[in-house]
C-alpha positions as CSV (number, residue, x, y, z in Angstrom):
1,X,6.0,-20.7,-63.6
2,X,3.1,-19.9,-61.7
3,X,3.9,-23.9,-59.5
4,X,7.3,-22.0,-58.6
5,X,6.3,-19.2,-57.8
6,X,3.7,-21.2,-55.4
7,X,6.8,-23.7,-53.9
8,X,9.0,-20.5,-53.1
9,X,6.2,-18.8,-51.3
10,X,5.1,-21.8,-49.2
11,X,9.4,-22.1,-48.7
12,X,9.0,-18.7,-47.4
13,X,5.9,-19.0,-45.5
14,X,7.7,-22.0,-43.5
15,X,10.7,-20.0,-43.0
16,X,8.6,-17.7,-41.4
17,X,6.4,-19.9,-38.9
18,X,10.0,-21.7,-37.8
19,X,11.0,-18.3,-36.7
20,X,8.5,-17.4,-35.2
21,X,7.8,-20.3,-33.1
22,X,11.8,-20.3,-32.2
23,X,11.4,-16.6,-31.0
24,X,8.8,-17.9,-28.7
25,X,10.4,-20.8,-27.8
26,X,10.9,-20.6,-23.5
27,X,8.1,-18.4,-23.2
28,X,5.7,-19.2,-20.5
29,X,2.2,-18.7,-20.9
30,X,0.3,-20.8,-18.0
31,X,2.0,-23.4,-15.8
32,X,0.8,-27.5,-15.5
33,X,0.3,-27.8,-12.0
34,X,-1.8,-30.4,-9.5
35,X,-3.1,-27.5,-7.6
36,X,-5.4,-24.5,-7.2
37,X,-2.3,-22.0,-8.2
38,X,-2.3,-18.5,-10.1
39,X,-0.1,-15.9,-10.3
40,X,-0.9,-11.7,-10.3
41,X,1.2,-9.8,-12.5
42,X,1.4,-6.1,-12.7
43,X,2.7,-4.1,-15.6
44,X,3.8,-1.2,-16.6
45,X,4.4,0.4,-13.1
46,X,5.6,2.0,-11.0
47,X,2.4,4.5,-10.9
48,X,2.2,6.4,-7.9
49,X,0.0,6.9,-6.2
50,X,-1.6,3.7,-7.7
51,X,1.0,1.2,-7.1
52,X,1.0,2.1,-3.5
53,X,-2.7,1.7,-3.4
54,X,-2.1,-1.6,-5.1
55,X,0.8,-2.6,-2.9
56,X,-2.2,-1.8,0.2
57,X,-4.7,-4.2,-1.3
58,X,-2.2,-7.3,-1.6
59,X,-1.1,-6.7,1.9
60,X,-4.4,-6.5,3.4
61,X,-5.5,-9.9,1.1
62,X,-2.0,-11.2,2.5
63,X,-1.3,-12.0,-1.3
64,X,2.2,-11.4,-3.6
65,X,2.2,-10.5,-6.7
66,X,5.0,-10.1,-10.0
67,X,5.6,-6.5,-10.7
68,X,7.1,-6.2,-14.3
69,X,8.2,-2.6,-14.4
70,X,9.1,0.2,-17.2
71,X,12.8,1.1,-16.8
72,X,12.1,4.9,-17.2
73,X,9.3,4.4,-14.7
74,X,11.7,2.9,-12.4
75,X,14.4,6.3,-13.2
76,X,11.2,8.2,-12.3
77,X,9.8,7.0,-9.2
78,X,12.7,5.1,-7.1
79,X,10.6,4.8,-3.9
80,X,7.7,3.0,-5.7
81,X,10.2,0.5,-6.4
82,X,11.7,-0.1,-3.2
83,X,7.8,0.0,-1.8
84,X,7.1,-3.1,-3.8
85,X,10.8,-4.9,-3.3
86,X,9.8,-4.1,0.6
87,X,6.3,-5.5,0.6
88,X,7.9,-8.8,-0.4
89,X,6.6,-9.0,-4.1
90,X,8.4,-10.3,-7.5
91,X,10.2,-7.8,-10.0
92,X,10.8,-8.3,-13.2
93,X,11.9,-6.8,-16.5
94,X,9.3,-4.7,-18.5
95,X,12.0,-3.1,-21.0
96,X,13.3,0.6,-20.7
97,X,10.8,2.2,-23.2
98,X,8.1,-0.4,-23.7
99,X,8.4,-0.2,-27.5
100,X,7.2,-3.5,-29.3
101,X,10.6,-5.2,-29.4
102,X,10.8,-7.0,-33.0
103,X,14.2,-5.9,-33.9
104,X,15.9,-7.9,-35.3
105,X,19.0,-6.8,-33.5
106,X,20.3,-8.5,-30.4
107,X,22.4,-5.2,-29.5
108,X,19.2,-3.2,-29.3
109,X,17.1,-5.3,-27.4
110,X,20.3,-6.3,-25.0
111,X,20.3,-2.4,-24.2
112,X,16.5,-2.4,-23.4
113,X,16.8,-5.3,-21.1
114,X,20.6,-4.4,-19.2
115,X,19.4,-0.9,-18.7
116,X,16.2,-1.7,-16.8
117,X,17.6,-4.5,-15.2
118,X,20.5,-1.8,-13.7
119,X,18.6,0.3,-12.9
120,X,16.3,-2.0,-10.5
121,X,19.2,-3.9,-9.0
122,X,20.8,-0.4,-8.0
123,X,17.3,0.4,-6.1
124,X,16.7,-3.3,-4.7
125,X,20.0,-5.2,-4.9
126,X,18.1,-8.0,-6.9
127,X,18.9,-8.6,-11.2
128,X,15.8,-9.6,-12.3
129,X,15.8,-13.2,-14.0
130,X,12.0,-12.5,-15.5
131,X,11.1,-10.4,-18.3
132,X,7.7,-9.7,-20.1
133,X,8.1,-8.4,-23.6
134,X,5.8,-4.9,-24.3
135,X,2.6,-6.1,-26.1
136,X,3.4,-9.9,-25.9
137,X,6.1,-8.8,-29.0
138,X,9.3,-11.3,-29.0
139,X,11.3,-10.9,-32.1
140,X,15.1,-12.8,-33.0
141,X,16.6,-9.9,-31.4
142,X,14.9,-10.3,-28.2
143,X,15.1,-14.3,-27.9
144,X,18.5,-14.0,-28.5
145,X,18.8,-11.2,-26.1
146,X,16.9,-13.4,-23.5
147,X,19.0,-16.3,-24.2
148,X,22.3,-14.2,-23.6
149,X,21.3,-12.9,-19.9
150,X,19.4,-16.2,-19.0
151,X,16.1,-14.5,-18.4
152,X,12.4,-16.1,-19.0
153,X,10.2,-14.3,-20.8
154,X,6.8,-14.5,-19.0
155,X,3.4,-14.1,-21.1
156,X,-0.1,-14.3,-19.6
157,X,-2.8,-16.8,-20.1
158,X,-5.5,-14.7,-18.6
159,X,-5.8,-11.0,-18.6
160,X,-8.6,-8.4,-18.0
161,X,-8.4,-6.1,-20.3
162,X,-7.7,-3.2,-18.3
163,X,-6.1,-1.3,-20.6
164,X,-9.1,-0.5,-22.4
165,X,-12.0,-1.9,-19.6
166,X,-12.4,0.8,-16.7
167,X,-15.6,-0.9,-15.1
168,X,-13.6,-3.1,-12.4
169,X,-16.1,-5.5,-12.0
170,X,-16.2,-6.0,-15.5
171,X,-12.0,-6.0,-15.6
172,X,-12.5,-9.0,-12.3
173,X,-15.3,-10.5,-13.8
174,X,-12.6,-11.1,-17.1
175,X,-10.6,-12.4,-14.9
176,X,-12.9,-15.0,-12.9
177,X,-14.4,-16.3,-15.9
178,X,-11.5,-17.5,-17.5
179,X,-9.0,-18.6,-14.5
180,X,-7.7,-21.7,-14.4
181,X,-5.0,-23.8,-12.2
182,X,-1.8,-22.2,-13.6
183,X,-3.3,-19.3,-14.4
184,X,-0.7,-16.2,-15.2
185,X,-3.3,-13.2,-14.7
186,X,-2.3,-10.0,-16.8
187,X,-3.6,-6.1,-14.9
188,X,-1.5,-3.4,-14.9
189,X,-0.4,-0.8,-12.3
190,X,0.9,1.9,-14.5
191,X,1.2,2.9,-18.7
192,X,3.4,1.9,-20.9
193,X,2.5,3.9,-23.7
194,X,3.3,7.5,-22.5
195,X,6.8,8.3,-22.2
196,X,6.4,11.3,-19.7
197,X,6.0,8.6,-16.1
198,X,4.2,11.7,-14.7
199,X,1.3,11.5,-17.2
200,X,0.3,7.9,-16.3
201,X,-3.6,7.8,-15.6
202,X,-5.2,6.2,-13.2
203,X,-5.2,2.7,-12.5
204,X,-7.8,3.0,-9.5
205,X,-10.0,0.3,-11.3
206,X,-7.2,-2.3,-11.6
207,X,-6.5,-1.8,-8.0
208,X,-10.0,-2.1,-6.9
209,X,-10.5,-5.1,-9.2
210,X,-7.5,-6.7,-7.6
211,X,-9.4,-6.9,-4.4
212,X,-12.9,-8.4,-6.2
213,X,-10.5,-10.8,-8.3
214,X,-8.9,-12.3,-4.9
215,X,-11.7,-12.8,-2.9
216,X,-13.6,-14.4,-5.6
217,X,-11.1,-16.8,-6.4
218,X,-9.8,-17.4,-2.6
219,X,-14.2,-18.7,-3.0
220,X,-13.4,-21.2,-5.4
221,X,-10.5,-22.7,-3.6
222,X,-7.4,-20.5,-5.2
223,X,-4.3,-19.6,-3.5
224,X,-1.7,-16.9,-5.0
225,X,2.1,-16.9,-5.8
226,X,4.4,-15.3,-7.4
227,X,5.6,-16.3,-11.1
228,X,9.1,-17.3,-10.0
229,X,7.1,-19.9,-7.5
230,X,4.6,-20.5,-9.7
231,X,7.5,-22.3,-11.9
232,X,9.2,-23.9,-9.6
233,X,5.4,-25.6,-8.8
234,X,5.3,-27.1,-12.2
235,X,8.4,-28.7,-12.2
């Protein structure tokens, strides 16, 4: 009884890890590439006034970033999102409510993602073809979701913990340490976890650790791209 029992578990156990290596099946994580490439991603924005302040940094480092943005963020603060479409930078999908998205419904996640990406290509004129899932979360729902509107969902190999780190030489120095060619770097520009987009706190040390992070790594021989080019550069 008891070797049964111990051949349906490890059945179900396999069962398990197939899913959950087919959810995150097309995720990208880091990119192989022959050169000094990384990528700066924002989430969670737009956060005004920090998101301009951000969008000021990368334009005085002459650098563009990915912005994956909060669908009610984006109903919230229109301008911010025509600010970073302007500037030149990358948008993608960030869901409409940031909740961790391991439904197992493809209806539910489908909403998430076709809401946000309306609502940016009414602002902008772009659909975004990128999406970063709330807390790196990708459940069947979602993959199939993903799989439905051709979008990529984007992940991070190297992030510094800003969302709990408000020293920003500390949230750079996170950043530095770990970098490598292919590098997708993880900050945030706004909060994903409060669902009134006026009660966002600050980001100041993000932004200021954006400027630290970029002229250490420009040091070391680094240039900056977007994730969309950062792709095409490991094909």
């Amino acid at each position: 009884m008891i070797g049964k029992i111990a051949a349906y578990v490890a059945v179900v156990l396999v069962a398990f890890i197939g899913v959950f290596v087919w959810c995150y099946s097309g995720a990208i994580v880091t990119a192989t590439v022959a050169e000094k490439v990384v990528a700066l991603t924002y989430d969670d924005g737009p956060n005004p006034p920090h998101t301009q302040a951000l969008l000021d940094t990368l334009e005085r480092h002459s650098v563009r970033a990915t912005f994956f943005l909060k669908g009610q963020n984006v109903e919230a603060f229109p301008e911010s999102v025509r600010a970073v479409a302007k500037a030149g930078h990358e948008i993608g999908n960030h869901s409409y409510s940031h909740r961790p998205m391991f439904s197992l419904s493809k209806t539910e996640m489908l909403e998430e993602l076709v809401r946000t990406n309306r609502l940016i290509e009414n602002l902008v004129d772009y659909e975004p073809v990128l999406f970063r899932p709330p807390y790196g979360i990708q459940g069947p729902g979602l993959k199939m979701a993903l799989d439905e509107l051709d979008m990529t969902s984007i992940l991070m190999s190297t992030s510094g913990l800003d969302w709990e780190v408000t020293d920003p030489k500390l949230i750079a120095s996170a950043v530095v340490e770990s970098i490598e060619p292919g590098s997708i770097i993880l900050l945030h520009d706004g909060h994903g976890d409060v669902s009134d987009p006026s009660a966002q706190d600050s980001r100041a040390a993000s932004v200021e650790a954006t400027g630290i992070i970029i002229e250490a790594l420009r040091t070391q021989g680094y240039r900056f791209v977007t994730v969309g080019e950062l792709i095409q550069l490991s094909k």
